[in-house]
C-alpha positions in Angstrom: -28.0 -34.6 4.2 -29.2 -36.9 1.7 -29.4 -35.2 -1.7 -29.4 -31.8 -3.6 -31.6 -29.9 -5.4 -30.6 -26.2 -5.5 -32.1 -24.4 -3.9 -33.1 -26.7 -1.3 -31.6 -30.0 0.6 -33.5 -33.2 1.3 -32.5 -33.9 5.0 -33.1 -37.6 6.7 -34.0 -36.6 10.2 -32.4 -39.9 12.0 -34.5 -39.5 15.2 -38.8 -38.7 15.2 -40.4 -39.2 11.9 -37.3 -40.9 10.4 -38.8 -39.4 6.8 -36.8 -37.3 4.2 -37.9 -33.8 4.7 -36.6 -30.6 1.6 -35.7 -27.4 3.3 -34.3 -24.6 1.9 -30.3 -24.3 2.2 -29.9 -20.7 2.8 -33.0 -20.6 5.7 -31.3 -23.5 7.5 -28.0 -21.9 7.7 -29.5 -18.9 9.1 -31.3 -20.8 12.0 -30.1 -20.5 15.3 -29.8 -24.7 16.0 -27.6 -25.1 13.1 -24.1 -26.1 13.3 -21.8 -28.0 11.3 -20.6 -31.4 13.0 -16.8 -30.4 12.0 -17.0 -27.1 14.3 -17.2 -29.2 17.2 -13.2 -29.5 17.8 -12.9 -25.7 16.9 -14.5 -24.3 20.2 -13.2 -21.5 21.5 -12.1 -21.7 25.1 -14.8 -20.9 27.6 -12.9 -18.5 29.2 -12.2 -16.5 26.4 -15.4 -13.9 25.4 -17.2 -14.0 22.4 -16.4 -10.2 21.9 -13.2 -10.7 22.7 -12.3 -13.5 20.2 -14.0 -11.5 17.5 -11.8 -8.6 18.0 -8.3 -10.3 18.6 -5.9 -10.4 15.9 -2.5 -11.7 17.1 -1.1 -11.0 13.6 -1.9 -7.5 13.4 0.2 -6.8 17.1 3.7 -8.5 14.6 5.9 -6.1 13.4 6.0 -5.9 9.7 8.9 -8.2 8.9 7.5 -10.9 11.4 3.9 -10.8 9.9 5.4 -11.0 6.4 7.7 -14.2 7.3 4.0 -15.6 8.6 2.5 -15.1 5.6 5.6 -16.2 3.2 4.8 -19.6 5.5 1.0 -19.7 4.8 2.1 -19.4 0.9 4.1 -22.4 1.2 1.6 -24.5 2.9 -1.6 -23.4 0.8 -0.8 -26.0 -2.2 -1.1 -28.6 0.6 -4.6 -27.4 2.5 -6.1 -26.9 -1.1 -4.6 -30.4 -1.9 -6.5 -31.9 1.3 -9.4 -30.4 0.6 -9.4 -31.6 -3.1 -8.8 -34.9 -2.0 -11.6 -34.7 0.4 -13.9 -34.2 -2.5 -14.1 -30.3 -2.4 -14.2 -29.5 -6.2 -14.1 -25.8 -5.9 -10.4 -26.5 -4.1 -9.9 -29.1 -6.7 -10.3 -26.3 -9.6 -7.9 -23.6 -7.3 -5.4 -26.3 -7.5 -5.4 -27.5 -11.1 -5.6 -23.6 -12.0 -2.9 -22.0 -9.2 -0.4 -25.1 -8.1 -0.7 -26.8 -11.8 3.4 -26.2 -11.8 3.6 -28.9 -9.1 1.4 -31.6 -11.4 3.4 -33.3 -14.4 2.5 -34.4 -17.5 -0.6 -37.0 -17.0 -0.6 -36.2 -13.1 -4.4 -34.9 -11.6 -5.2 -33.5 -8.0 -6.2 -37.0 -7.3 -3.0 -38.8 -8.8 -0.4 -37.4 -6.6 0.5 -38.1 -2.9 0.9 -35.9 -0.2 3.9 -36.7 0.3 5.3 -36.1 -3.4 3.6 -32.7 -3.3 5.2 -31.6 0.1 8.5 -32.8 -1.7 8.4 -30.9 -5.2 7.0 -27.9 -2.7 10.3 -28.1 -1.2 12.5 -28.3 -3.9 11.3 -25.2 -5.6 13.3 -21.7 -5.7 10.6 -20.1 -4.0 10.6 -22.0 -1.1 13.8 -23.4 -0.1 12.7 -25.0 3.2 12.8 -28.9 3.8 10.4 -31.1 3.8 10.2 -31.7 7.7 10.0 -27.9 7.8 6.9 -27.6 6.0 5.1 -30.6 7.6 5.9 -28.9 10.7 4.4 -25.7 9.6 1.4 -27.6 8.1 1.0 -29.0 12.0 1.5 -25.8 13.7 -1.3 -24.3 11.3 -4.3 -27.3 11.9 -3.6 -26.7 15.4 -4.3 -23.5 15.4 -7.0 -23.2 13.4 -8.7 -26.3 15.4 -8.4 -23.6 18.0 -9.9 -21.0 16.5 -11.3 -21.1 13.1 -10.0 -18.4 10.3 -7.1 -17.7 12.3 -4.5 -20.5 11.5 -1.8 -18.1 10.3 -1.3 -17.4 14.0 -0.2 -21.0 14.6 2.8 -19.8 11.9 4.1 -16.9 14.2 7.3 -17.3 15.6 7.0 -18.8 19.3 10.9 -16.7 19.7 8.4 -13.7 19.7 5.0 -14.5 20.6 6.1 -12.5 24.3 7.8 -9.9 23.2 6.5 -6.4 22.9 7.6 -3.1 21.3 10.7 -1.2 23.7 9.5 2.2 25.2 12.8 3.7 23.2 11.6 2.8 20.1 9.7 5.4 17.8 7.6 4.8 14.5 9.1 5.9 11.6 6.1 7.0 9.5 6.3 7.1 5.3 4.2 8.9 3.2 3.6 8.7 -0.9 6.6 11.5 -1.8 3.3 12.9 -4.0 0.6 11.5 -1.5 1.2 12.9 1.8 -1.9 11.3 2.9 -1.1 7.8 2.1 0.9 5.9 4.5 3.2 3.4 2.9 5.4 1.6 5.5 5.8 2.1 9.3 9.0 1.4 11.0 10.5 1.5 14.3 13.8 3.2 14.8 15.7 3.5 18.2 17.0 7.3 17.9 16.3 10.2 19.8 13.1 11.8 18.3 14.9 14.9 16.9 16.0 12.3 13.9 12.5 11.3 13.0 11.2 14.2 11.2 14.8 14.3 9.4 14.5 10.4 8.7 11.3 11.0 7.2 11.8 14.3 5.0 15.0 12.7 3.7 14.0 8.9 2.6 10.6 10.5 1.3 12.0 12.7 -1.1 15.5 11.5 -1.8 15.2 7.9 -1.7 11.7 6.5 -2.8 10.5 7.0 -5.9 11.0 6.1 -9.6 14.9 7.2 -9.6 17.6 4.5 -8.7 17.7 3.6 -4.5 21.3 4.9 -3.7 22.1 4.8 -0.1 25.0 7.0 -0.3 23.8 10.0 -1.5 20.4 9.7 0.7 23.3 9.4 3.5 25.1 12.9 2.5 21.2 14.6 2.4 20.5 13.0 5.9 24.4 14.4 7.0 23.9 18.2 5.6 20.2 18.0 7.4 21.8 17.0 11.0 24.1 20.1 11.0 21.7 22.2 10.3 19.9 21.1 12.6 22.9 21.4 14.9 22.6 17.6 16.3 25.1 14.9 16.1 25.0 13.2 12.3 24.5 9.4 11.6 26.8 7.4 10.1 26.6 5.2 7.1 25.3 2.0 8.3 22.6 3.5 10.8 20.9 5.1 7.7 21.8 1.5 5.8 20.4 -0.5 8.2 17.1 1.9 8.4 16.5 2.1 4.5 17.1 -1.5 4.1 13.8 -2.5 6.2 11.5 -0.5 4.4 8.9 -2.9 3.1 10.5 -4.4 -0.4 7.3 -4.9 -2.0 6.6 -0.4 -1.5 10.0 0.4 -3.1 8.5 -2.1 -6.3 5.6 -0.8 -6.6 6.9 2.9 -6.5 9.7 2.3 -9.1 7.1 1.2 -11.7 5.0 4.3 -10.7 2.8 4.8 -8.1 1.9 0.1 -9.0 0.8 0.9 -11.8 1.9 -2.2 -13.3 1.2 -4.7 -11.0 3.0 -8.4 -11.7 -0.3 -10.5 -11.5 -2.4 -8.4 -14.6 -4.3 -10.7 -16.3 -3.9 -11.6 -20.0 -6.0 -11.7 -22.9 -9.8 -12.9 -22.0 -7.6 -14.8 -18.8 -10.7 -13.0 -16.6 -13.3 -15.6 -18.5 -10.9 -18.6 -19.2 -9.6 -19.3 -15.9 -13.8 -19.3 -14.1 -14.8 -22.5 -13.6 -16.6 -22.4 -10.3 -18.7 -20.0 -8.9 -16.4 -17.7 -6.2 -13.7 -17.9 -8.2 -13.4 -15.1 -9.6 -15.4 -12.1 -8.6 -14.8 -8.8 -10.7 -15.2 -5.6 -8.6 -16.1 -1.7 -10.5 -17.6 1.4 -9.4 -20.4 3.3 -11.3 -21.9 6.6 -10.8 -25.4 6.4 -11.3 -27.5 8.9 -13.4 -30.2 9.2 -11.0 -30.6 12.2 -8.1 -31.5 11.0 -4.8 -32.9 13.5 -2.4 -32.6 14.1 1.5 -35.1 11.7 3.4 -35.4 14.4 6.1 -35.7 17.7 4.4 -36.1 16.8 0.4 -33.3 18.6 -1.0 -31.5 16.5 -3.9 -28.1 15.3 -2.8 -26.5 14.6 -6.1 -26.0 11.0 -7.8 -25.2 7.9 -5.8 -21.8 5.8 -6.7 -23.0 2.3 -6.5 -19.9 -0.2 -5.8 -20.6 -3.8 -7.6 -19.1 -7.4 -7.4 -19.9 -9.6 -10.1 -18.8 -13.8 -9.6 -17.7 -14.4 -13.6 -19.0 -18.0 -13.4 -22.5 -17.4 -12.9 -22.7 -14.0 -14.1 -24.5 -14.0 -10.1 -24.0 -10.3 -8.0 -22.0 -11.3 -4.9 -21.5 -7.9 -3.4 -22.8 -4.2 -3.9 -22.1 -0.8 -1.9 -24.5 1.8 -2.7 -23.9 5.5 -1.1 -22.6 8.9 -2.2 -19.4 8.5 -1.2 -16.6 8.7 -4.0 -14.9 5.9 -5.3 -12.3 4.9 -2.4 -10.9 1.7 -0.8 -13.5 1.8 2.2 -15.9 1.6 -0.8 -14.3 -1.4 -1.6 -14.3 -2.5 1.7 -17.7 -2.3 2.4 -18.8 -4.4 -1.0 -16.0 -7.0 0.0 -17.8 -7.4 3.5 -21.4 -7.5 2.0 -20.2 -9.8 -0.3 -18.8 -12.3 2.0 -21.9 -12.4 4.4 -25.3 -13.4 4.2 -27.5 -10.3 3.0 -30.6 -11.9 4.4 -32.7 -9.7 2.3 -35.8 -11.3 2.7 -35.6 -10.2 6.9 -34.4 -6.5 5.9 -36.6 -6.2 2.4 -39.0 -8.5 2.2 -37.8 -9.5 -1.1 -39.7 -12.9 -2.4 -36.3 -14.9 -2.9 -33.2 -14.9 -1.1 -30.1 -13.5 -2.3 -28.0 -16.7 -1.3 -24.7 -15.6 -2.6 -22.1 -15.8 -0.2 -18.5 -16.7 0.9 -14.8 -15.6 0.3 -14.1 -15.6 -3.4 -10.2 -16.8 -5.0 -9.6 -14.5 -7.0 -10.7 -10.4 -7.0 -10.6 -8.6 -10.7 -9.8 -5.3 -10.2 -9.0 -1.7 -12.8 -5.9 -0.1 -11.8 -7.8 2.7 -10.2 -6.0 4.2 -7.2 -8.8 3.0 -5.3 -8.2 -0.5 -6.1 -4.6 -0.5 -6.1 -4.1 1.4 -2.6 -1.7 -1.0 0.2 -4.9 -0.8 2.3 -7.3 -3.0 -0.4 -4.5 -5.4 -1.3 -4.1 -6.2 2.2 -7.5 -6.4 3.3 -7.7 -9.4 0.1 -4.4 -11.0 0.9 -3.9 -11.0 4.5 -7.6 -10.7 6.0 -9.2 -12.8 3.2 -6.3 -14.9 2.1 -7.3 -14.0 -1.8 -5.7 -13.3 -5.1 -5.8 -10.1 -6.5 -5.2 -9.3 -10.1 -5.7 -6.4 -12.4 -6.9 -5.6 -16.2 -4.4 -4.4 -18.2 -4.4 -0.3 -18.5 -7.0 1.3 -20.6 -8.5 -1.8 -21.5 -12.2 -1.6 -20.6 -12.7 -4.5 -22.6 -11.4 -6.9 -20.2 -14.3 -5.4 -17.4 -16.9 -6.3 -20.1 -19.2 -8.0 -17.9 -19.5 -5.3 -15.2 -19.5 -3.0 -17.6 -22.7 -4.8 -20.1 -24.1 -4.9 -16.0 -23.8 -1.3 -15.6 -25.7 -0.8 -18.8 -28.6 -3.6 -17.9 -28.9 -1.5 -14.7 -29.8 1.9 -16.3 -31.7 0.4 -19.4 -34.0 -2.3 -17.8 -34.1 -0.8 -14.0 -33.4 3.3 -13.8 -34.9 4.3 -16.6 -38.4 3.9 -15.1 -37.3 6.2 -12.2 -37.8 9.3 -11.1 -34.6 11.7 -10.8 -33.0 9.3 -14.0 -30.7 11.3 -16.6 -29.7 9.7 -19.6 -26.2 9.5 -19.6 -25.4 10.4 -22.7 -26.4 13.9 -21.3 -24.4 15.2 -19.7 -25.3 19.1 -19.7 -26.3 21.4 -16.7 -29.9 21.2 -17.9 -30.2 17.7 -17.9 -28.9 17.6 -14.6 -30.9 19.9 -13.4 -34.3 18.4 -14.7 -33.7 15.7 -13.3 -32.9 17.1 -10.0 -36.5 18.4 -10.1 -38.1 15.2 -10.8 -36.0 13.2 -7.9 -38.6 11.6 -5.5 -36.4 8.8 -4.1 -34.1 8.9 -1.0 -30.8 6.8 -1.0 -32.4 4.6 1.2 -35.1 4.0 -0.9 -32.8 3.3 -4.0 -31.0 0.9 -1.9 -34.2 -1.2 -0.9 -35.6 -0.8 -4.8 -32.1 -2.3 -6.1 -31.7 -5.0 -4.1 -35.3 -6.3 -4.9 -34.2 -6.0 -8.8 -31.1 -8.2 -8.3 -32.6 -10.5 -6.2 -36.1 -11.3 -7.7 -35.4 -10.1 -11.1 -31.6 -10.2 -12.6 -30.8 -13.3 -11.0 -33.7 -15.7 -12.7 -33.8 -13.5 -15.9 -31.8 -14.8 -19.3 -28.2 -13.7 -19.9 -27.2 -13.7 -23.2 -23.2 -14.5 -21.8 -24.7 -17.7 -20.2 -24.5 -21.7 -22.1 -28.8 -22.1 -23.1 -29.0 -24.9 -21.1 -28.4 -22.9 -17.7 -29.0 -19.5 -19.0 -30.0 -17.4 -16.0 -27.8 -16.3 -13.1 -29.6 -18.4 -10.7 -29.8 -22.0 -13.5 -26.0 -21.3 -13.7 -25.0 -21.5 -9.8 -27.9 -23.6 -8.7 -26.1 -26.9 -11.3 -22.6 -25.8 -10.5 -24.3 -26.5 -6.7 -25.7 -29.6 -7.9 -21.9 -30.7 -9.2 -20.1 -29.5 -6.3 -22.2 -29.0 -3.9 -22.4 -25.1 -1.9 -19.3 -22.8 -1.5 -17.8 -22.6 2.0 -19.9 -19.5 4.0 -18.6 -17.6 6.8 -20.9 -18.3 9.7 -23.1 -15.2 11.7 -20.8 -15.5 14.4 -17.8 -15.0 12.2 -18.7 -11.5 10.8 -17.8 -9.0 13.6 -14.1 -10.6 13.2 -14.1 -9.5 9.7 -16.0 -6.4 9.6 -13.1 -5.2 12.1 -10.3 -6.8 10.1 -11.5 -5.2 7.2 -11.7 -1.3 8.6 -8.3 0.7 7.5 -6.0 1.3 10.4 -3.4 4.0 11.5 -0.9 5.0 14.3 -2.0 7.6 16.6 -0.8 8.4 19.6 -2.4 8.3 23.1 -1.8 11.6 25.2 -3.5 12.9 28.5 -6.5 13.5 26.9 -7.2 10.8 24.2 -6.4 10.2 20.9 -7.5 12.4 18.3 -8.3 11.5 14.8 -10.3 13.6 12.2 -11.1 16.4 14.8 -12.4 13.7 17.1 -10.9 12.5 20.3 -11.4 8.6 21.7 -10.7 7.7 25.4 -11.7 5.3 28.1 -10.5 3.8 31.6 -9.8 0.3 29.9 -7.5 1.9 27.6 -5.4 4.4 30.1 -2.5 2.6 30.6 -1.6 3.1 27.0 -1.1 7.4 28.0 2.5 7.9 26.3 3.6 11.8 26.4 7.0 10.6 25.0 6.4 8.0 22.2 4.5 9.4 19.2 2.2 7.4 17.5 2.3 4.3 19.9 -1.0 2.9 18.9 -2.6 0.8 16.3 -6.1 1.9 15.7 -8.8 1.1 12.9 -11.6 3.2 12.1 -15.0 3.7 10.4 -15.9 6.5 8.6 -19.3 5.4 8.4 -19.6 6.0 12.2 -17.2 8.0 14.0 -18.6 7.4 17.6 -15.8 4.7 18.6 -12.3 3.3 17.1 -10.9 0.4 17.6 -7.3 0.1 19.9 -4.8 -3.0 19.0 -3.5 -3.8 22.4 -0.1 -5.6 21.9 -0.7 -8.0 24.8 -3.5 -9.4 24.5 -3.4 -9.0 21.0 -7.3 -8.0 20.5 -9.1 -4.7 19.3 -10.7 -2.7 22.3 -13.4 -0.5 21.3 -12.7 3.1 22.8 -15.5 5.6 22.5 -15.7 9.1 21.5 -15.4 11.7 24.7 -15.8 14.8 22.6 -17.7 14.7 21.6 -19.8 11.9 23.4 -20.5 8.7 21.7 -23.8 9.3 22.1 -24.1 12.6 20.3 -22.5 11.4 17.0 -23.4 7.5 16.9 -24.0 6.6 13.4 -22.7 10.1 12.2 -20.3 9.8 9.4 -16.6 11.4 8.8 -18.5 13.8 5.8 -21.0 14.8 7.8 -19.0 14.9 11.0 -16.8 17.5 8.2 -19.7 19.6 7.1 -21.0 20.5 10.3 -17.4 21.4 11.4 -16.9 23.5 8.8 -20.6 25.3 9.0 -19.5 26.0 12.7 -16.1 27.8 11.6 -17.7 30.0 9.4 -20.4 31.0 12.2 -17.4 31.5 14.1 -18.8 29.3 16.4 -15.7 27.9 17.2 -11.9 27.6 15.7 -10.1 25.5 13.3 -8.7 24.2 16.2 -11.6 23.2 18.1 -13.6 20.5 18.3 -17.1 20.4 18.7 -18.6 19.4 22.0 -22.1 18.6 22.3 -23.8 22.2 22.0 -21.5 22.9 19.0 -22.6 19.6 17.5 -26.8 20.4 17.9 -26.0 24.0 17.5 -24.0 22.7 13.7 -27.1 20.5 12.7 -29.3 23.3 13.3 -27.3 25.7 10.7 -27.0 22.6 8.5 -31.0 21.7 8.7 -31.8 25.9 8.0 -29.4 25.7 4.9 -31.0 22.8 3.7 -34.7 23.8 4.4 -33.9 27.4 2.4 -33.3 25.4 -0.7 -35.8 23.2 -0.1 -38.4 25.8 0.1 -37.0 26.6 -3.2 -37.1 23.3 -5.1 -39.8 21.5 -3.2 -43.1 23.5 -5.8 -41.0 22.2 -8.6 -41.0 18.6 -7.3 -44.5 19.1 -6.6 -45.2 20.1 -10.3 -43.3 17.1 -12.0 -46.0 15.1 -9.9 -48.5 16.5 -10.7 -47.5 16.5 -14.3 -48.3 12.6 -14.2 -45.2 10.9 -14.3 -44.8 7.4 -14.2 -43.4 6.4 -10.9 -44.2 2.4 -11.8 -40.5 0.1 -12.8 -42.0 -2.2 -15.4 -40.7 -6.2 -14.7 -39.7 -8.0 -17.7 -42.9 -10.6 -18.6 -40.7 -13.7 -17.5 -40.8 -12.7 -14.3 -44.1 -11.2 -13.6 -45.2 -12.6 -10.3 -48.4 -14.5 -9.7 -51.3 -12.9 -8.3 -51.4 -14.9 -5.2 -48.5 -13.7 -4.0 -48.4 -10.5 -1.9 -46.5 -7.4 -2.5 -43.1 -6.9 -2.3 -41.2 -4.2 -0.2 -40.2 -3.1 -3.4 -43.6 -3.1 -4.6 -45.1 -1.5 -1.7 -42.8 1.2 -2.0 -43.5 1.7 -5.6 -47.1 1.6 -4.6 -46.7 4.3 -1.7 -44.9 6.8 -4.4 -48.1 6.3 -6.8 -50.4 7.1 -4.4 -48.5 10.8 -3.2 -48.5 11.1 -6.8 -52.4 11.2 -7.0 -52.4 13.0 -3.4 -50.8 15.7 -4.8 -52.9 15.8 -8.2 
């Protein structure tokens, strides 16, 4: 590489021409031939699939306490790998380390002043640590050499080798605890060795007389656990049994519980602390969810399917949008999920949109700047960002909207300068029936088609057009990351090949358990040959799985030996029947068959039932189709603008061709004059 100028790279090519040749970054990390000398040590072994190393996760097969002591290690170490990488000339790690290690620097010290070895030193002498130095440098060790092995997956190298062989005893049954309130939400799983009469005692007991806001006492849970054994006429378990049980419940639940429901999370940010502390782009990314006044309607039969919630990332520095989700799902931590993932890969717009720029934002941010939304604050979300991502997570203080400003001023820039020219759009500030209903009647777009139109606005509009929150000298999106680029070159990216790793580490996961038939989850049941052996009629919930409710056709199986995901199918009903069908849908087609009495609650659908429930779904839809469809037709005819007008800055030449986004635009007109 011989120099930068965002967004291309002037390249020497050493052999052929031998001439200095500008290409554009983001197209030459997308091409198949490119790969970065330093990968070279970091091949996987041969023998070892591709598949397969995208799917195993030796850290996910650990029992809690052992994958938390692996993580406590990785804590201790990250001053040093941010410290290399400083030193190495990396100025985003330089800023991460003058901003989240500054408590290891002294008065007059810089990133670049002190040694490795006084850093590994003071990192040793500090409360939270407690290990020696030789410790540490052997943990440092045990890390590179496992992530020379396999890149993103150092943390294994930080695993105990006393238990890299062992595996889970057939006696030993998961304790499962709920949310006392939220019986849905899982907090901590635990293995017991008892007979599995105690379990469902164990678990009424500690849920509702020992976590919670009211003071832990062991004794009293002890006496509740004593009068629930006789009456259940089995033998009763003495003191330190229950002791011993309660005290490896996961520290960090019974916390968050006492301060209600985490609530108040330690790491809140301060005053304005969401502005001060950006001073690189992926630093800090701020995360909200809107619901959008716009109807979308049914691309198949036209019926209006109520307004979208669109899921949006915003990087602080550069005012840049690093992630969106866009669906009419509620606001949820798969939501989340699903903007964290699109956020960290390349969108490659250009290939699915045919938008004229790219949107070259990638790459795993610092810090995540979140509201204290149950969404946001769920075990499942802090997890994905601490332990899949290795980020920070911090929260605005409580009903303080002001500190979410610049989402928030986004939000508004998106109905004002993009959905207000749409069809289906409802001012917000009306909020009655009729108002929702009139613009119900005017909806022409699909999601799909709201989806394509917004992702051509950020990319070839927000991104180069002025922000008023941006310096005047780099006062677009785009001016503002391009000369941080040209400073500090580009942000780490997570290659193509990387991504099926973390779109599987990033699902949510439960324990099921694997009978004679399958496992069942959500009215759905998952076998397959590879998976048999795993066929446990004594041990409840024995398997890890994780899950999409975007597409319910296949789960994912943890097995504990091999320590990778298997992808089991769906046998009923098939996998092919219900690829790409989603948990809601999967739910409303259920429920149409139960009132047909088609089948029972019990039942699950097999392949007729599913057909047969699409049919009854399609015949409701088309009745009020045939209903609202003249009225759609009228608000056509009536000559309603279907055009989005582009701010004058950014008008595009006339040379250049269409846009998708134009086309599409261009498409609507035209029905519009069809039907006139």
């Amino acid at each position: 590489m011989h120099n930068i100028e965002p967004p291309n790279i002037l390249i020497f090519k050493e052999d052929g021409e031998r001439k200095i040749s500008k290409v554009n970054y983001y197209s030459l990390i997308n091409d198949d031939s490119f790969e970065l000398i330093s990968d070279s040590h970091k091949r996987i072994d041969k023998q070892i699939s591709k598949a397969e190393s995208n799917q195993r996760s030796l850290v996910d097969a650990l029992p809690d306490k052992r994958r938390e002591l692996a993580f406590k290690k990785l804590s201790w170490i990250k001053p040093i790998l941010t410290w290399e990488n400083a030193k190495s000339g990396d100025m985003y790690a330089a800023i991460a380390f003058s901003e989240n290690y500054k408590k290891y620097l002294k008065d007059g010290e810089t990133v670049q002043s002190i040694n490795k070895k006084t850093l590994i030193e003071r990192i040793s002498e500090n409360k939270d640590c407690g290990k020696s130095t030789r410790q540490l440098e052997r943990y440092l060790a045990d890390y590179l050499k496992s992530e020379s092995q396999r890149e993103n997956h150092g943390i294994e190298g930080l695993v105990s080798k006393a238990h890299m062989n062992t595996h889970v005893r057939i006696d030993d049954l998961p304790l499962e605890l709920c949310h006392p309130k939220k019986k849905e939400l899982v907090l901590d799983t635990i293995y017991v060795r008892l007979g599995e009469e105690y379990i469902p005692i164990l678990k009424v007991a500690i849920e509702n007389y020992y976590l919670g806001k009211r003071r832990k006492n062991v004794a009293k849970l002890h006496v509740n656990i004593e009068i629930m054994c006789i009456n259940a006429k089995i033998e009763s378990l003495d003191y330190d049994t229950v002791y011993k049980i309660v005290n490896r419940i996961n520290p960090y639940v019974l916390e968050k519980l006492a301060h209600g429901d985490g609530n108040t999370d330690p790491k809140i940010v301060n005053s304005n602390a969401n502005q001060s502390f950006a001073k690189a782009p992926l630093q800090v990314i701020e995360i909200d969810h809107v619901k959008l006044p716009i109807t979308v309607i049914d691309e198949n039969t036209g019926y209006d399917v109520g307004e979208p919630w669109l899921t949006l990332a915003v990087d602080v520095y550069t005012r840049k949008i690093w992630g969106m989700d866009l669906s009419l799902h509620d606001p949820s931590g798969h939501k989340v999920m699903n903007c964290i993932f699109n956020g960290i890969c390349m969108k490659r717009t250009k290939e699915k949109y045919g938008t004229i720029n790219d949107w070259d934002f990638h790459g795993i941010p610092t810090v995540f700047l979140m509201d204290n939304g149950s969404d946001f604050t769920s075990n499942y979300v802090k997890s994905m960002i601490e332990d899949v991502l290795h980020s920070e997570v911090r929260y605005r203080p409580i009903a303080t909207p002001r500190y979410g400003g610049i989402i928030e001023r986004y939000f508004r820039t998106i109905n004002q300068e993009f959905l207000e020219d749409l069809l289906g759009f409802r001012y917000k500030r009306n909020d009655d029936n009729n108002d929702r209903k009139a613009a119900a009647e005017d909806a022409i777009l699909t999601l799909n088609n709201l989806r394509e139109l917004l992702v051509h606005y950020i990319t070839d509009i927000y991104h180069h057009d002025v922000h008023k929150g941006l310096p005047l000298e780099c006062n677009t999106p785009c001016a503002r990351y391009y000369q941080a680029i040209e400073i500090m070159g580009y942000p780490p990216f997570i290659k193509e090949e990387d991504e099926p790793y973390y779109k599987i580490q990033l699902l949510p996961s439960t324990m099921k358990s694997y009978r004679n038939d399958g496992i069942r989850e959500e009215n759905v049941k998952y076998a397959s040959p590879e998976t048999a052996r795993f066929i446990s009629n004594k041990r409840k919930n024995n398997c890890k799985i994780k899950f999409d409710i975007e597409d319910i056709s296949r789960i994912y199986l943890l097995d504990p030996e091999s320590k990778s995901y298997i992808e089991v199918p769906s046998i009923y009903p098939p996998a092919d029947e219900i690829s790409g069908m989603s948990r809601k849908l999967f739910q409303i087609i259920r429920k149409l068959l139960i009132e047909k009495g088609e089948i029972t609650k019990q039942q699950i659908p097999g392949s007729a039932n599913i057909v047969k429930g699409k049919e009854l779904l399609a015949a409701k839809y088309e009745a009020m189709v045939k209903t609202n469809m003249p009225i759609r037709r009228l608000a056509l005819n009536a000559g309603l603008n279907l055009t989005v007008n582009l701010p004058s800055s950014r008008i595009d030449t006339p040379e250049l061709p269409l846009s998708r986004r134009q086309q599409l635009l261009a498409n609507l007109n035209n029905e519009k004059k069809k039907n006139g």
